[in-house]
C-alpha positions in Angstrom: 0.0 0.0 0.0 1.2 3.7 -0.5 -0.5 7.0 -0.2 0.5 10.6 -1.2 -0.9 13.9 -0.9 -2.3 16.4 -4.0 0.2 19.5 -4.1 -2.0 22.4 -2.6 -1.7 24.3 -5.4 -4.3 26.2 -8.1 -7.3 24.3 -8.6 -6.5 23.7 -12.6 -3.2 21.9 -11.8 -5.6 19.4 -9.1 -8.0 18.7 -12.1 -5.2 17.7 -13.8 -4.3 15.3 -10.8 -7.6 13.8 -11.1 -7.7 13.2 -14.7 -4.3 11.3 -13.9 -5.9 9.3 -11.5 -8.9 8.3 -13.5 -6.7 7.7 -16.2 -4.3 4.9 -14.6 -7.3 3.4 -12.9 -9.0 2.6 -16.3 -5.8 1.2 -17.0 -5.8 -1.2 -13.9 -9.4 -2.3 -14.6 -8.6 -2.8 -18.4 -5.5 -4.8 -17.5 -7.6 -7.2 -14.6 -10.7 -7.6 -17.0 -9.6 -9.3 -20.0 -11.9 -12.1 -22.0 -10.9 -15.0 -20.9 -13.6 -16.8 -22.3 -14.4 -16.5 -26.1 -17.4 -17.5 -28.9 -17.8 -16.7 -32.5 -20.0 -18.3 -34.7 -19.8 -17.2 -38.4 -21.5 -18.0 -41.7 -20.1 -16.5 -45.1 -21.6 -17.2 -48.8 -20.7 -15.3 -51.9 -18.4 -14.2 -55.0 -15.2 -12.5 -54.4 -12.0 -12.1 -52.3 -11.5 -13.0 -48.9 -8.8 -13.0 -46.7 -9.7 -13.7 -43.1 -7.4 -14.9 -40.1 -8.1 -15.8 -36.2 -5.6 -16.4 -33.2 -6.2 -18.1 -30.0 -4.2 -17.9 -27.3 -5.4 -19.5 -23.3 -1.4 -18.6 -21.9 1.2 -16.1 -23.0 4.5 -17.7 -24.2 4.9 -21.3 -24.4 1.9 -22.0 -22.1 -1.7 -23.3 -22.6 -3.3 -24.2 -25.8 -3.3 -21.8 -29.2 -5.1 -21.7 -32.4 -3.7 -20.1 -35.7 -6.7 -20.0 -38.8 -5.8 -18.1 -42.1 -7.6 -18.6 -45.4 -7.5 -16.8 -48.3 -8.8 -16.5 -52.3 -10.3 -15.5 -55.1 -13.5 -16.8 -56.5 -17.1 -18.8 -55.2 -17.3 -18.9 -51.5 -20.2 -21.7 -51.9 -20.6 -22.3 -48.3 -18.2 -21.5 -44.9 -19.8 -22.3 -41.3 -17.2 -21.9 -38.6 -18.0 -21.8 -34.6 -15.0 -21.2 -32.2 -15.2 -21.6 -28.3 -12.3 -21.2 -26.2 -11.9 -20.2 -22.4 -8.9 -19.8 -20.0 -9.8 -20.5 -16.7 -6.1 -21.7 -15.6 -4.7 -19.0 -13.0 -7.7 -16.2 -13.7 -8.6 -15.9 -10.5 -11.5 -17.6 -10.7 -9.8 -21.2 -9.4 -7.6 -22.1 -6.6 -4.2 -21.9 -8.6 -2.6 -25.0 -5.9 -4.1 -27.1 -3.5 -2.9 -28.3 0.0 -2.7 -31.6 0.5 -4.9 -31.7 4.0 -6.4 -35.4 2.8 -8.7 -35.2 0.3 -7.9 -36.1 -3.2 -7.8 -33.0 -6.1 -10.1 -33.0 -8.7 -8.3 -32.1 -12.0 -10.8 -31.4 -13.9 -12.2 -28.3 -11.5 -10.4 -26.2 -13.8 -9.1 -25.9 -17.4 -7.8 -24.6 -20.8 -9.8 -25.8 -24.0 -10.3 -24.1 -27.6 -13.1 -26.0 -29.4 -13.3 -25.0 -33.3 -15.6 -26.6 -36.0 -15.7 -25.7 -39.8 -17.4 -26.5 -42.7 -16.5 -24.8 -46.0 -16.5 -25.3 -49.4 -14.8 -22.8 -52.3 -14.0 -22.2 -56.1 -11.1 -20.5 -57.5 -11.8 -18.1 -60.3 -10.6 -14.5 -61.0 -12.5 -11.7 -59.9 -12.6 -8.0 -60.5 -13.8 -4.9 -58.7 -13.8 -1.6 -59.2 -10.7 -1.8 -56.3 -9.0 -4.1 -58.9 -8.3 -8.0 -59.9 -7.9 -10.5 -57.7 -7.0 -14.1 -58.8 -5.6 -16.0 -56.0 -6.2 -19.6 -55.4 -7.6 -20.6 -51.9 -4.8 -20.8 -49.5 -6.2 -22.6 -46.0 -4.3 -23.0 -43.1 -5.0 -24.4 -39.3 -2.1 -24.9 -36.6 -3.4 -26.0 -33.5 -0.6 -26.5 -30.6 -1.3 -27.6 -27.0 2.1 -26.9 -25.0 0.7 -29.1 -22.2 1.4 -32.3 -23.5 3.3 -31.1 -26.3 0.8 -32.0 -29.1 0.6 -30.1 -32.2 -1.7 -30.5 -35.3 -1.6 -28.8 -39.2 -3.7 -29.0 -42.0 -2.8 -27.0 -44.6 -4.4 -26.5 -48.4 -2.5 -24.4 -50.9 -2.9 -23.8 -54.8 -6.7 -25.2 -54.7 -8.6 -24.8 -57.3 -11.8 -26.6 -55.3 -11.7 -27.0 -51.9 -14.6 -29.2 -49.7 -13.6 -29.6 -46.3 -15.1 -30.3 -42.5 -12.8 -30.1 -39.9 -13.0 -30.4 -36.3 -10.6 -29.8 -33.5 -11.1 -30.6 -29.5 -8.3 -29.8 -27.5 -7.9 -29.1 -24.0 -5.0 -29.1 -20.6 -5.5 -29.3 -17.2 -2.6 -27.3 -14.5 0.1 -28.6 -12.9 -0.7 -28.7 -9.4 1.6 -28.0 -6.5 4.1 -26.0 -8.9 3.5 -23.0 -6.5 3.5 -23.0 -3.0 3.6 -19.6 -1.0 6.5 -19.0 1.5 5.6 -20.6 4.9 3.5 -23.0 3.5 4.5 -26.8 4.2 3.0 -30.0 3.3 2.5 -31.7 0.3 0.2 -31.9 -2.8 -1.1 -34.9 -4.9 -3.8 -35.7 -7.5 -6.2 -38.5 -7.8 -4.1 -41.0 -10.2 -4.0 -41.7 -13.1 -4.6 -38.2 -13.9 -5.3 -36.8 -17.1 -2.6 -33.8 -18.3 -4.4 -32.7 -21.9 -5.9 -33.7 -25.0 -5.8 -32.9 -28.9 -8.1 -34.4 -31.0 -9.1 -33.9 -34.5 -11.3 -35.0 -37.1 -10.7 -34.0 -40.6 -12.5 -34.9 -44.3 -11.5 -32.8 -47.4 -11.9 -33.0 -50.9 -9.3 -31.3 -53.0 -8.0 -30.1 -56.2 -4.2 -28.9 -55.3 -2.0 -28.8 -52.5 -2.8 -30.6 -49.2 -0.2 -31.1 -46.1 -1.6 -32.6 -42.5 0.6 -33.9 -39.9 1.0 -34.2 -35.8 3.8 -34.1 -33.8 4.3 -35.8 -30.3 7.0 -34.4 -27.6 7.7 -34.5 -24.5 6.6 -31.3 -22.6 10.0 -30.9 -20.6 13.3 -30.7 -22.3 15.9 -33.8 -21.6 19.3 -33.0 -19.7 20.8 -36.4 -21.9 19.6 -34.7 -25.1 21.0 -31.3 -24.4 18.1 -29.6 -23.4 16.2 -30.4 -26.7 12.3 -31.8 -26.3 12.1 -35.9 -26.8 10.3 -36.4 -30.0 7.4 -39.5 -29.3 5.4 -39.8 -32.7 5.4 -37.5 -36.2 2.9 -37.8 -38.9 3.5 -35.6 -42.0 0.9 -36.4 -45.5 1.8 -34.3 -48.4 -0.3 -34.4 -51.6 -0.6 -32.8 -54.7 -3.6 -33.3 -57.2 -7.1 -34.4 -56.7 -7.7 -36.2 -53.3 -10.2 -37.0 -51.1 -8.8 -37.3 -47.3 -10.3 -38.1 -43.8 -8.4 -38.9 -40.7 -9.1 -38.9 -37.2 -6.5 -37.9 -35.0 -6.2 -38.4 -31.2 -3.2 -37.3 -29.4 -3.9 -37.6 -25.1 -1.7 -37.0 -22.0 -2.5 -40.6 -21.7 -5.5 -42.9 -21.7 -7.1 -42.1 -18.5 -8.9 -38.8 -20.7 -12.2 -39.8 -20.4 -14.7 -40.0 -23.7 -13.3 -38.7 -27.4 -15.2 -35.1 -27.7 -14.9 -35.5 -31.4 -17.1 -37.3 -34.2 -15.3 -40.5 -35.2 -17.2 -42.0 -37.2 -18.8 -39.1 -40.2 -20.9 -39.6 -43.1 -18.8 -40.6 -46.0 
């Protein structure tokens, strides 16, 4: 706590005190009140250009889970359905950041990080022109979704397309590390209910395409190895790369480990 006193000078310099004041404790309440939990749900139809990009983001740094979605083109937007939900409840405030061991098991699941994202869209490459100018671009889509908890990341990228179908779904959530702060002073010791679940990434993808396509996962471990100097063990790596006219579906399911509960994705579509 501090305190201080307004000089006792002309009235119009103490105004300008105030308007200080109110000025820095916007700035608090901006910086304490941030949107930690996030929806959009979108539809798009039409004939044109479009460029259009969202990031996601539950931790700062190389924390939490993140989303990166750009698309862009020229030509027939038939259809395009997305719906995005993400929420960071990890250290907001709103949930006890550690727990005491005092006897009673934790419940993991009291609190987490997830980004859930669905789409469904379907384009045509043509050449187009305005009265702002020609665009002829074919459809570029991209989707990187990385969750830093269990070291899972997931790409699906379509380049060069000419004619793009594609439904893609994406579930992925992390749970905290608990015990990883204690306050000064505090003894004793904190443990989960095992087996406990650390995070999940799971995907769903179908797409029919004329051009360039590149999907793949990545495994690692979460904390670097000492015996590998300081570099992340790599567990598992899946990388498809086609060019031409394809129709692909995978389902992909990458889990801290198999104690996570129900798959939150549909794994078995219509073909």
């Amino acid at each position: 706590m501090f305190s201080f006193q307004l000089p006792r000078t002309g009235g119009r310099f103490i105004a300008k005190w105030y308007i200080i004041l109110a000025v820095l404790a916007l700035a608090l309440i901006g910086m304490a009140g941030a949107a930690n939990y996030m929806y959009e749900k979108a539809s798009v139809r039409g004939v044109g250009y479009k460029d259009a990009e969202m990031i996601i983001s539950t931790q700062y740094g190389f924390n939490g889970a993140k989303l990166v979605e750009k698309e862009s083109g020229s030509g027939n937007v038939i259809t395009e359905k997305v719906e995005l939900e993400a929420e960071r409840q990890i250290d907001t405030g709103c949930f006890p950041r550690f727990v005491i061991n005092i006897g009673q098991w934790v419940d993991w699941s009291i609190r987490r990080d997830y980004i859930n994202f669905t789409k469904e869209a379907e384009f045509e490459y043509m050449p187009v022109s305005y009265q702002t100018g020609t665009y002829d671009q074919k459809w570029i889509e991209k989707l990187c979704v990385q969750n830093y908890r269990i070291g899972a990341v997931l790409t699906e990228m379509y380049t060069h397309a000419e004619h793009l179908q594609k439904t893609t779904e994406v579930r992925t959530r992390l749970y905290p590390t608990y015990c990883d702060v204690v306050p000064p002073g505090v003894t004793g010791r904190c443990r989960l209910k095992p087996p406990c679940c650390t995070g999940v990434l799971e995907a769903n993808l179908n797409s029919n395409v004329i051009g360039v396509a590149h999907i793949g996962w990545l495994s690692r471990d979460p904390e670097p190895e000492s015996s590998l100097k300081g570099r992340h063990a790599e567990y598992g790596r899946s990388v498809e790369d086609l060019t031409g006219v394809f129709s692909v579906e995978k389902f992909i399911q990458l889990w801290g480990n198999s104690t996570c509960s129900a798959i939150s994705v549909d794994w078995l579509p219509c073909l």
